[in-house]
C-alpha positions as CSV (number, residue, x, y, z in Angstrom):
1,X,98.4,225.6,142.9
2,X,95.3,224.4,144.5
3,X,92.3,226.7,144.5
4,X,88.8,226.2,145.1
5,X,87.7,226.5,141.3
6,X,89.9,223.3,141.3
7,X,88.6,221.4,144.2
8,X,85.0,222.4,142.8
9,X,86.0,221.0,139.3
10,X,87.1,217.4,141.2
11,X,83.9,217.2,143.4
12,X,81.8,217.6,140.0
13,X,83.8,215.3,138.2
14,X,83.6,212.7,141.0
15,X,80.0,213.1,140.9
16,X,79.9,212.3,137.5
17,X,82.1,209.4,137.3
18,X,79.9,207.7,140.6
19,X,76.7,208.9,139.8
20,X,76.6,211.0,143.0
21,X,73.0,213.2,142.9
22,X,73.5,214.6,147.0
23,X,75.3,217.6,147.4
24,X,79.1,217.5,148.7
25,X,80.1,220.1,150.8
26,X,83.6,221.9,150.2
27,X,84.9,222.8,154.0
28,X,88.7,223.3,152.8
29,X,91.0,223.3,150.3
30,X,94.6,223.4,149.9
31,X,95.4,222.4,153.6
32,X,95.0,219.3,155.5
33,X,95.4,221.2,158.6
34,X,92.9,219.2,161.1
35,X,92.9,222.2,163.1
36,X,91.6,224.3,160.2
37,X,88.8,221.6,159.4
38,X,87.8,222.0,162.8
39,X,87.0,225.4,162.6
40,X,85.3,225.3,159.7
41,X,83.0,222.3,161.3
42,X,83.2,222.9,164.8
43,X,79.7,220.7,165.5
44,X,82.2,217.7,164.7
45,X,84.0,216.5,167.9
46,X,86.9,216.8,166.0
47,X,88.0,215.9,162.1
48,X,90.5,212.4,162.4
49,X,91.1,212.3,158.7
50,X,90.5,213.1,155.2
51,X,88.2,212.9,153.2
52,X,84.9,212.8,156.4
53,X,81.6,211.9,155.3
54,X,78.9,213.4,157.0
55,X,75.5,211.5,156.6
56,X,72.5,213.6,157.2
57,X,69.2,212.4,157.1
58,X,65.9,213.8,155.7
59,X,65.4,215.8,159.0
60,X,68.3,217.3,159.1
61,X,70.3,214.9,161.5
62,X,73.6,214.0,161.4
63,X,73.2,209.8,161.7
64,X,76.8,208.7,160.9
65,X,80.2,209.8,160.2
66,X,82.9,208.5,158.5
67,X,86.3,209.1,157.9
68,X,89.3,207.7,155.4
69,X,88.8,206.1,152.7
70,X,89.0,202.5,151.5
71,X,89.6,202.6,147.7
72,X,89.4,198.8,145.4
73,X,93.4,198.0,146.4
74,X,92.2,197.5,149.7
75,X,90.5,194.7,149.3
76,X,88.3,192.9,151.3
77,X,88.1,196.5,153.3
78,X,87.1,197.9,150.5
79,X,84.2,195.3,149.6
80,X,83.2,195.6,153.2
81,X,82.5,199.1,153.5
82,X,81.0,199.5,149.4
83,X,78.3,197.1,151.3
84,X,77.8,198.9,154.1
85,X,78.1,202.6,152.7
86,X,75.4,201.3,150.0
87,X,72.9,199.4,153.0
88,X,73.2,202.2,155.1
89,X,72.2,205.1,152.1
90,X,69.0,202.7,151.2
91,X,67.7,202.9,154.9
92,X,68.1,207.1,154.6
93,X,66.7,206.7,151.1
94,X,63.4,204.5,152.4
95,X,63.2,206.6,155.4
């Protein structure tokens, strides 16, 4: 059964493991209802697929979101967007 306690426990842990220090919001668990995600974050046009990354800057602005996720068996895809994920955190970072 999924429960939050459990989704909680896999954010921390994937924290951990990727040396994540921002904070990960938790909009839903248990559901991959796109409907449901877009209630919970209606100031997305609307959620295309899981997991989204929001990117907010220091001010408070949302600069760029993302969605999916390209994990190392996708090669070249996945180098691509480690590269650009990491550029695009160091301009936020130096901002």
């Amino acid at each position: 059964m999924k429960t939050s306690e459990k989704a909680l426990k896999n954010i921390q842990r994937l924290k951990q493991d990727v040396g994540i220090t921002y904070p990960i919001l938790l909009a839903q668990y248990g559901s991959a209802s796109k409907v449901k995600a877009n209630e919970k974050l209606p100031m997305l046009n609307h959620v295309l697929s899981y997991p989204t990354t929001i990117f907010i800057d220091k001010k408070g602005q949302v600069r760029k979101i993302h969605t999916g996720f390209n994990g190392p068996a996708t090669g070249e895809k996945y180098k691509d967007f480690k590269k650009e994920f990491e550029e695009f955190l160091d301009v936020l970072l130096n901002e």
